[in-house]
C-alpha positions in Angstrom: 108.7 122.6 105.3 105.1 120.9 105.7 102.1 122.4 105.2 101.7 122.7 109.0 104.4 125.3 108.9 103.4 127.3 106.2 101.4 130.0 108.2 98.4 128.0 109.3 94.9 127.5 108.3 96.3 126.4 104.4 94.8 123.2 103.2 96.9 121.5 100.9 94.0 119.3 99.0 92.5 122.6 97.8 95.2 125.3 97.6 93.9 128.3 96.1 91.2 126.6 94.7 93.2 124.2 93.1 92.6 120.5 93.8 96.0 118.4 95.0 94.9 115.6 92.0 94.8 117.8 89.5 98.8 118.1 88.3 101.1 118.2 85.6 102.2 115.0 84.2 105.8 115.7 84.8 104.3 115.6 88.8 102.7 112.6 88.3 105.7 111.0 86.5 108.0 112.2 89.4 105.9 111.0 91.8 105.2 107.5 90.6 108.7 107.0 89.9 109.4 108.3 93.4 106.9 105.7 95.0 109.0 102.8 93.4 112.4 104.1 94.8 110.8 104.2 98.2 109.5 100.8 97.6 113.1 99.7 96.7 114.0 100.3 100.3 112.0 97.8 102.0 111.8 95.2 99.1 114.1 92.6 100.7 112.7 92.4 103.5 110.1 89.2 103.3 112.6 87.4 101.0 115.6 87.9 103.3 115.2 84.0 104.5 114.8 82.6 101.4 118.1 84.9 99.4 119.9 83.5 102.2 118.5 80.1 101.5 118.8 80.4 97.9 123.0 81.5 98.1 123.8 79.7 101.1 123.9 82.7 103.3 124.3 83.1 107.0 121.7 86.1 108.2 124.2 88.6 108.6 125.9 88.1 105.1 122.1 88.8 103.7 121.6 91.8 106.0 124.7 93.2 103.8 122.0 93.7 101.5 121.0 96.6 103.7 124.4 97.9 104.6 125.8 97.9 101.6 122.9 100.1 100.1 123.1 102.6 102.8 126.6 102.9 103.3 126.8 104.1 99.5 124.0 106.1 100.8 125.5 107.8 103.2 128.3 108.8 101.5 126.4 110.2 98.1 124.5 112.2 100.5 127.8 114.5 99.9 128.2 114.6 96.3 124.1 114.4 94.8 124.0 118.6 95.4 127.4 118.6 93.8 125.9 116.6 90.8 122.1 118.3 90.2 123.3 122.2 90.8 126.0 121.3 88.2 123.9 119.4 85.4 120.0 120.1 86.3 117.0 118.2 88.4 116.1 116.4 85.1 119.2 114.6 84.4 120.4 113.8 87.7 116.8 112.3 88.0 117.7 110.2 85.1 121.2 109.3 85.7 119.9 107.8 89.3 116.8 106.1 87.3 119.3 104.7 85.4 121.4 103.2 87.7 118.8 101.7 89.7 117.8 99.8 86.6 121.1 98.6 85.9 121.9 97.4 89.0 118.3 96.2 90.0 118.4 93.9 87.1 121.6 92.9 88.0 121.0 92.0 92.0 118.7 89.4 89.9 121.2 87.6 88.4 123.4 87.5 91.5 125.1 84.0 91.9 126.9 84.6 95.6 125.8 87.1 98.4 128.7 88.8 97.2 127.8 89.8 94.3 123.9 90.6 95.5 126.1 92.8 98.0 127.6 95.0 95.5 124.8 95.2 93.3 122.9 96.8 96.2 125.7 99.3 96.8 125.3 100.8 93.3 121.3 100.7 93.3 122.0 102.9 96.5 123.6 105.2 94.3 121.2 105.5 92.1 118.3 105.5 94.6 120.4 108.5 96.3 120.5 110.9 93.4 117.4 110.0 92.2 115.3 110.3 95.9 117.4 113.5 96.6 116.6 115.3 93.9 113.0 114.6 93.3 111.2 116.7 95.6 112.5 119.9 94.3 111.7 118.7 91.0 107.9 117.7 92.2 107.9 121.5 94.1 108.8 123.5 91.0 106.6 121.4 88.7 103.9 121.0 91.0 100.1 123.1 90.5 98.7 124.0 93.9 101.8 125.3 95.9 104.6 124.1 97.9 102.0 122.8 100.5 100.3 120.0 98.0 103.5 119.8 96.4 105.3 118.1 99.7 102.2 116.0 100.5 102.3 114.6 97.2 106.0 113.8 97.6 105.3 112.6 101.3 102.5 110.4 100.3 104.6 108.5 97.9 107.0 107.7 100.5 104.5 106.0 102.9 103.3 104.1 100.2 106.5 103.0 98.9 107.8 102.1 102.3 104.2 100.1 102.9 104.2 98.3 98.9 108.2 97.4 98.9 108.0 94.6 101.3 104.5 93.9 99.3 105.8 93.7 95.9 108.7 92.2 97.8 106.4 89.4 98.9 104.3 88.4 96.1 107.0 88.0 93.5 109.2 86.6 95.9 107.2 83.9 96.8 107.5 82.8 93.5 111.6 83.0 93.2 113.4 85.5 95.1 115.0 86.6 92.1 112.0 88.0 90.8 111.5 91.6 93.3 114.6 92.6 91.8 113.7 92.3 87.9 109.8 93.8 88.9 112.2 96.7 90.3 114.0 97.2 87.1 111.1 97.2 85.2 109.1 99.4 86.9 111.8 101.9 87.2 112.1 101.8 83.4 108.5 102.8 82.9 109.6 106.1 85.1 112.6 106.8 83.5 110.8 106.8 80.4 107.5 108.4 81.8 110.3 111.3 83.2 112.2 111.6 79.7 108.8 112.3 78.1 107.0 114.6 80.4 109.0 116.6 82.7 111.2 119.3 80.8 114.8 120.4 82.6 114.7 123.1 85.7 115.9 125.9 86.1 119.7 125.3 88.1 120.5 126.8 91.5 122.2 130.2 91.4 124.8 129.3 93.4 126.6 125.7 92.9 127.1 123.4 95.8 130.3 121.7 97.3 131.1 118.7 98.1 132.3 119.9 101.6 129.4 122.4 102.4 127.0 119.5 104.2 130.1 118.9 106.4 130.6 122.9 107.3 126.7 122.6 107.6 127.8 120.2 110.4 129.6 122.8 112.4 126.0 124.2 113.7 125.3 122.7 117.0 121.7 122.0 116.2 121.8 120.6 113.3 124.9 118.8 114.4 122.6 117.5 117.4 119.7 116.6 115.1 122.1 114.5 113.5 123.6 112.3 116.1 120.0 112.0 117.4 118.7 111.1 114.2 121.5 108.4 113.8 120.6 106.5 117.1 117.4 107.0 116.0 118.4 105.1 112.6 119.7 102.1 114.6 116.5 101.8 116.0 114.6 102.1 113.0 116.6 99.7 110.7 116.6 97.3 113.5 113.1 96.9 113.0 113.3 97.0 109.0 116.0 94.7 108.4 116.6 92.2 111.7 113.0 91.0 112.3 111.8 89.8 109.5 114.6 86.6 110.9 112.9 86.7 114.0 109.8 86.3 112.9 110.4 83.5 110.3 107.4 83.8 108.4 106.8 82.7 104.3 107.9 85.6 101.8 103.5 86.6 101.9 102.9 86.7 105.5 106.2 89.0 106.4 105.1 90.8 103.4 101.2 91.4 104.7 103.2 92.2 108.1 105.3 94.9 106.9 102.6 96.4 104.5 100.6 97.2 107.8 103.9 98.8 109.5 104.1 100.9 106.3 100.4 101.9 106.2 101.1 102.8 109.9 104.1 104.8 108.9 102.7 106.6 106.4 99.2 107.5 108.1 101.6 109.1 111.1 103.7 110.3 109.4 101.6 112.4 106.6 98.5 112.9 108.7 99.3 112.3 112.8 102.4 113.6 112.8 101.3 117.6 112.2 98.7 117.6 114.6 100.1 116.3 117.4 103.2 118.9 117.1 100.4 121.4 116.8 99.0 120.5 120.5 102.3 119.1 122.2 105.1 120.7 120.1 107.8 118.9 118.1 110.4 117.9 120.8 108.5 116.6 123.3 106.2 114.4 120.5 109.7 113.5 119.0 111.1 112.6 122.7 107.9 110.9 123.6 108.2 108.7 120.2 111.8 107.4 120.8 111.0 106.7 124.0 107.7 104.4 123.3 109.8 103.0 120.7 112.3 101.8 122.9 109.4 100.2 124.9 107.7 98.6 121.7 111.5 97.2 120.3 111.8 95.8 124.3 108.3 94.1 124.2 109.1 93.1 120.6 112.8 91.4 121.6 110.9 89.7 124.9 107.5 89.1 123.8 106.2 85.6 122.2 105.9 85.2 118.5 102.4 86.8 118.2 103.4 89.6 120.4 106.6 90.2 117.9 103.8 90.7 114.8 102.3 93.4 116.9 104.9 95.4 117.9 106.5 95.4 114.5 103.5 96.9 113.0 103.5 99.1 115.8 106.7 100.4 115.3 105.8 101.7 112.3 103.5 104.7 114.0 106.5 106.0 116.2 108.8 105.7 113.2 106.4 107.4 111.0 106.1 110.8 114.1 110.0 110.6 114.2 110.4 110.9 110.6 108.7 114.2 110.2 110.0 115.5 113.1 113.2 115.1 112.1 113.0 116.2 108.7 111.6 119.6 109.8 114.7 119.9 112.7 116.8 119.2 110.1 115.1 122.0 107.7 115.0 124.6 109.9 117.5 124.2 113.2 120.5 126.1 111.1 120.9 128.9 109.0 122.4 126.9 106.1 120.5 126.6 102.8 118.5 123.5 103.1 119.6 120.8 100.8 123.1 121.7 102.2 121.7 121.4 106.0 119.4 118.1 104.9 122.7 116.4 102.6 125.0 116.7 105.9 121.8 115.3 108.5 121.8 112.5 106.3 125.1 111.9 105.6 125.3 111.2 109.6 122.1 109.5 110.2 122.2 107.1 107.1 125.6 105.6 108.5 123.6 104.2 111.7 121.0 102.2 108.9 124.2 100.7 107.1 125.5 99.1 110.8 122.1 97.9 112.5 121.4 95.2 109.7 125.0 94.0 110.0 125.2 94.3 113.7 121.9 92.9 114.6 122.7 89.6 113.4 126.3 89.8 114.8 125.0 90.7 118.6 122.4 87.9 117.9 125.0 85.5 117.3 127.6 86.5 120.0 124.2 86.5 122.8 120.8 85.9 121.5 117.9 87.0 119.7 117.1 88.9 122.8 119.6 91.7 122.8 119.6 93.4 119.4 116.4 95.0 120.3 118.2 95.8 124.0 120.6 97.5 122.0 118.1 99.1 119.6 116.0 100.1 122.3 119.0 102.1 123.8 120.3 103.7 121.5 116.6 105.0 120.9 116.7 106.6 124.2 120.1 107.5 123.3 117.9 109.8 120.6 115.8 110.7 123.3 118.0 112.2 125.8 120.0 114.0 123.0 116.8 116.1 122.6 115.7 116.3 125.8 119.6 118.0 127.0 120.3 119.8 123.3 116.7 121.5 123.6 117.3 124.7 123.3 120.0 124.5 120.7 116.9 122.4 119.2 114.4 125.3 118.9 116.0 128.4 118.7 116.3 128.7 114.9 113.0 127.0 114.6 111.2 129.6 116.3 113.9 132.5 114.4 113.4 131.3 111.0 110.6 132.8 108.9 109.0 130.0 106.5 111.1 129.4 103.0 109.4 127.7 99.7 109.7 124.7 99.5 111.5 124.8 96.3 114.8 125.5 98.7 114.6 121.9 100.2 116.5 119.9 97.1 117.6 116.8 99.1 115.5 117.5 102.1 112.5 114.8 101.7 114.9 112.4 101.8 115.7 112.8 105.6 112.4 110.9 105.3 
């Protein structure tokens, strides 16, 4: 839930008189460490050319990078409210801290895409029970109220997704070895920071199962947000891990590139995104976003190199609106408890970002560089008309559902 939904009029900089900076260090541990997993996602993508340079790569073996890492994602969507309502928020934190430092370190040392390829599957892993369980964590820790609490969390994610390809960049330029050993470190400095100053949560009352997301599935609506949501994905992840080929630029100019598509991201996301729902409502700003993204990824496919810079950064404001919007359709479209409605959204919609990277390159090769964004464009209307015919399965728990603390959303932030 944002703090748009909460009941109106609530701002969540000064909550009850309480300012949003002013926090626990167990927040601010959370949420630093949160920012680096975020950052994780995008990392690769100004160094793509050169790993594939440096191990002798074709484009769609490095784009691996991205399926393997979200394919593990996917499937962990299943199993992280198994893990944390079974052995606590705090360690499931840690045990995904862990692993992304482990297997960070070890995508450095990488000798043959192969190997960089299943390195990436287990940081997904990690990066899953560590991003899934976080938000609760920052909720029940947080001073200020749920409201702050999930701006906080939000405001890490845009600038994670806007300093990965950054970081990404400048130690890249150097070797492209290098992002993945300033990943491990810096996710060490949370997994310490989290050992010292956040204490264990309270567990859920009721443990989860495996299979619940998929019986969450059996809803229409949140079955419809999630086929949406996974054309949607194509789209998205077309952008994030096929262009940075296209445009062909050193490690710091993709970099500088992609840090304004993430800025974009997260200033529409955190700060657009509820006020134009407020005026125009969220399905029609959620159809009116896939479908200017379809334009912007058809301008972007046909336009000259220039043009291609622009509507990359673009992107970045429609994917940033169709990010929250999803989210909340997700959150509040069924009646199932939501981190059990958020795990199965995600377990659909993170399949589509493990196939784009490897299919983008594969259509490019069997046509041209042309008609991955054709395709990505499509299936982002494919998104559209979803919504636009599964309306009013859509809204109706929306407008049903009274407003539930935050502290219920466990995995949901992550549909981010």
């Amino acid at each position: 839930m944002r703090a748009s939904d909460s009941g109106g009029g609530e701002d969540p900089f000064d909550e009850g008189g309480t300012s949003i900076l002013r926090q626990p260090m167990a927040v601010w541990a959370t949420t630093g460490a949160s920012v680096v997993a975020f950052m994780g996602i995008g990392l690769v993508d100004p160094i793509l050319p050169s790993i594939a340079k440096g191990l002798h790569a074709s484009n769609s073996q490095v784009s691996l990078l991205f399926t393997s890492y979200f394919l593990i994602t996917a499937v962990a969507m299943l199993v992280t409210g198994f893990v944390s309502s079974r052995i606590g928020g705090r360690k499931t934190l840690l045990a995904g801290l862990a692993l992304v430092v482990v297997f960070a370190a070890l995508s450095g040392t990488s000798s043959s895409v192969g190997e960089l390829v299943g390195f990436r599957a287990g940081w997904g892993l990690g990066n899953a029970l560590f991003v899934s369980t976080s938000l609760a964590v920052i909720v029940s820790a947080a001073a200020g109220g749920s409201a702050a609490a999930i701006l906080l969390y939000e405001s890490a994610l845009g600038l994670g997704m806007a300093c990965g390809p950054l970081l990404g960049a400048v130690l890249g330029d150097m070797k492209w070895r290098y992002p993945f050993f300033g990943t491990a470190v810096l996710m060490a400095i949370g997994f310490i920071a989290i050992t010292v100053f956040l204490k264990e949560q309270p567990r859920p009352a009721r443990k989860t199962s495996v299979l619940d997301p998929l019986k969450a599935l059996g809803h229409g609506g949140l079955a419809s947000a999630a086929v949406s949501a996974f054309f949607y994905n194509y789209a998205f992840f077309t952008v994030l891990a096929f262009t940075p080929f296209v445009l062909d630029m050193s490690p710091y100019k993709s970099g500088g590139v992609f840090f304004a598509w993430g800025v974009l991201l997260a200033v529409f996301s955190v700060l657009v995104a509820p006020r134009v729902q407020e005026r125009f409502g969220s399905l029609r700003v959620l159809g009116g976003s896939l479908v200017l993204l379809a334009a912007d990824l058809l301008v972007l496919g046909y336009g000259n190199h220039t043009t291609a810079v622009v509507c990359t950064i673009l992107s970045g404001a429609f994917i940033g609106l169709n990010n929250t919007v999803f989210t909340e359709l997700a959150l509040g479209v069924s009646d199932a408890p939501r981190p059990v409605a958020s795990a199965g959204y995600n377990f659909v919609r993170w399949f589509a970002a493990a196939a784009a990277p490897f299919l983008a390159p594969k259509i490019e090769e069997w046509t041209d560089a042309h008609i991955p964004f054709v395709v990505a464009a499509l299936a982002a209307l494919v998104g559209a008309g979803i919504v636009a015919v599964r309306r009013r399965a859509l809204t109706l728990r929306a407008h049903e559902l009274e407003p539930r603390h935050a502290a219920e959303d466990g995995v949901s932030a992550f549909a981010n």
